[in-house]
C-alpha positions as CSV (number, residue, x, y, z in Angstrom):
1,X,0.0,0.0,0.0
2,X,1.0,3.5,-0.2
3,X,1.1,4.4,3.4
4,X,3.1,1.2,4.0
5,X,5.6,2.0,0.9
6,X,5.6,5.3,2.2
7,X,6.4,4.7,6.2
8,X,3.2,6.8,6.6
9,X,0.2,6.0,8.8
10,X,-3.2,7.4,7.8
11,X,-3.8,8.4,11.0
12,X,-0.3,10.6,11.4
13,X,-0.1,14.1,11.1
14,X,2.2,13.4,8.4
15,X,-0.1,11.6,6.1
16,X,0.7,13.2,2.7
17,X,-1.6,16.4,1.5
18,X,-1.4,15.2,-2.0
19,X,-1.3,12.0,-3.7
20,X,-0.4,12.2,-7.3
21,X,-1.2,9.2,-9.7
22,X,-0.3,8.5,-13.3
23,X,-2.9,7.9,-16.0
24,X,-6.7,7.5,-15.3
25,X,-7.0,3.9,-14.8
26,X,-4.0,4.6,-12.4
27,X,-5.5,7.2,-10.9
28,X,-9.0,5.1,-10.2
29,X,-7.1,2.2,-8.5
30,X,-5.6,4.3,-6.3
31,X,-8.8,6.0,-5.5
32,X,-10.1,2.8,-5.1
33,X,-7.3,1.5,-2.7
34,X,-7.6,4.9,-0.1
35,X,-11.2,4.6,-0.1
36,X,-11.0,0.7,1.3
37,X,-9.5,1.9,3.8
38,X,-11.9,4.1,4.6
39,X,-10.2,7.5,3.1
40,X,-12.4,9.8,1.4
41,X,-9.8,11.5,-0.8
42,X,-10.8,14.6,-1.9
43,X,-11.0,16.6,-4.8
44,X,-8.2,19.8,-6.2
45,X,-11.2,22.6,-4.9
46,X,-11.2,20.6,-1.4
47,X,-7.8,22.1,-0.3
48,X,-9.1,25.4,1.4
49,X,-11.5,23.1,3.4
50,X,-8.8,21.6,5.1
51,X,-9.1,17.8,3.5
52,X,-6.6,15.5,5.1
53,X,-6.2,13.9,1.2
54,X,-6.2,15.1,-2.2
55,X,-6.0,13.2,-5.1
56,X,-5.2,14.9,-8.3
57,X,-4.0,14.7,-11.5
58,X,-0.5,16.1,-12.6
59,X,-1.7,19.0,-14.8
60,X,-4.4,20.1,-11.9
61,X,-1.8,20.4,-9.4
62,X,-0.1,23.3,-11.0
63,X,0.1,26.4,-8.4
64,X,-0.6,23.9,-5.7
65,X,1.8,23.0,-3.1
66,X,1.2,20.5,0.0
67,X,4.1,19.7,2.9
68,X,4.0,16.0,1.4
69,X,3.3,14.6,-1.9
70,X,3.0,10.5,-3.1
71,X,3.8,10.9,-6.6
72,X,2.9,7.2,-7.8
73,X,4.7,5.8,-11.2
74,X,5.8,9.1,-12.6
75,X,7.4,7.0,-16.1
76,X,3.2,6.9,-16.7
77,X,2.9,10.9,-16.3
78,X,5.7,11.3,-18.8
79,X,4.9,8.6,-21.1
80,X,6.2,9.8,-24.7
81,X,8.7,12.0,-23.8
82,X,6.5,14.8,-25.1
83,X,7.1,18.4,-23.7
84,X,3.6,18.3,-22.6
85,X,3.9,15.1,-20.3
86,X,7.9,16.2,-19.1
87,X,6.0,19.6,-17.7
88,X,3.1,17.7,-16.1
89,X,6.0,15.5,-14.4
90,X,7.6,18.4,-13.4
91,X,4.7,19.9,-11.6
92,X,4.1,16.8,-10.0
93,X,7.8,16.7,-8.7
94,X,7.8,20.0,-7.6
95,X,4.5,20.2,-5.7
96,X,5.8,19.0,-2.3
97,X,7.4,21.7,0.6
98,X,8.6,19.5,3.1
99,X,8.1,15.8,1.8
100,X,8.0,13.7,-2.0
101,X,7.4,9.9,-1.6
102,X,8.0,8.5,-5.4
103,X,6.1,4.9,-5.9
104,X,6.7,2.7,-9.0
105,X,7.1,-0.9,-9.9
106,X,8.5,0.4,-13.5
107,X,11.1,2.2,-14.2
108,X,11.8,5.5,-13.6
109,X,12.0,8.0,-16.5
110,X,15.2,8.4,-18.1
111,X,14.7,12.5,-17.6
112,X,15.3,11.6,-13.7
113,X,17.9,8.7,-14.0
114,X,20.2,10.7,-15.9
């Protein structure tokens, strides 16, 4: 899970502001997996209510910042190499003040392996 990847308890203070998926399907499984247990993530226009969890896309987070950010598989937010996909993986990267947990089972992107 993420919180276990992560070293993060749902219940902490530190659970992350922001989690950050890859593509849609992506982005519903993980949905899927906080809501089991039993975390209603919210939505980009639930940050000024004070929601523990946001889950957004890459592109919506832009402006945004959180103390802690989950970025999950961020070779699917820059699939292609294109300049639009490299700038939505740079907003996701960049969206975290104090803490940026990265999760992926593939590899990263070869614009952050060198």
């Amino acid at each position: 899970t993420i919180s276990r990847t992560c070293g993060l308890s749902v219940d902490s203070p530190d659970w992350p502001g922001a989690v950050i998926p890859g593509p849609d399907d992506l982005w519903q499984a993980v949905r899927q997996a906080l809501e089991r247990r039993s975390i209603a993530p919210g939505a980009p226009d639930d940050v000024a209510a004070g929601q523990q969890v946001i889950l957004l896309r890459a592109g919506e987070a832009k402006g945004m910042e959180f103390d802690s950010v989950v970025l999950v598989e961020p070779a699917a937010i820059a699939q292609g190499d294109s300049p639009v996909a490299l700038r939505h993986l740079y907003i996701a990267l960049t969206r975290a003040v104090v803490r940026l947990a990265i999760v992926h089972a593939t590899p990263l992107p070869v614009s952050l392996t060198g």
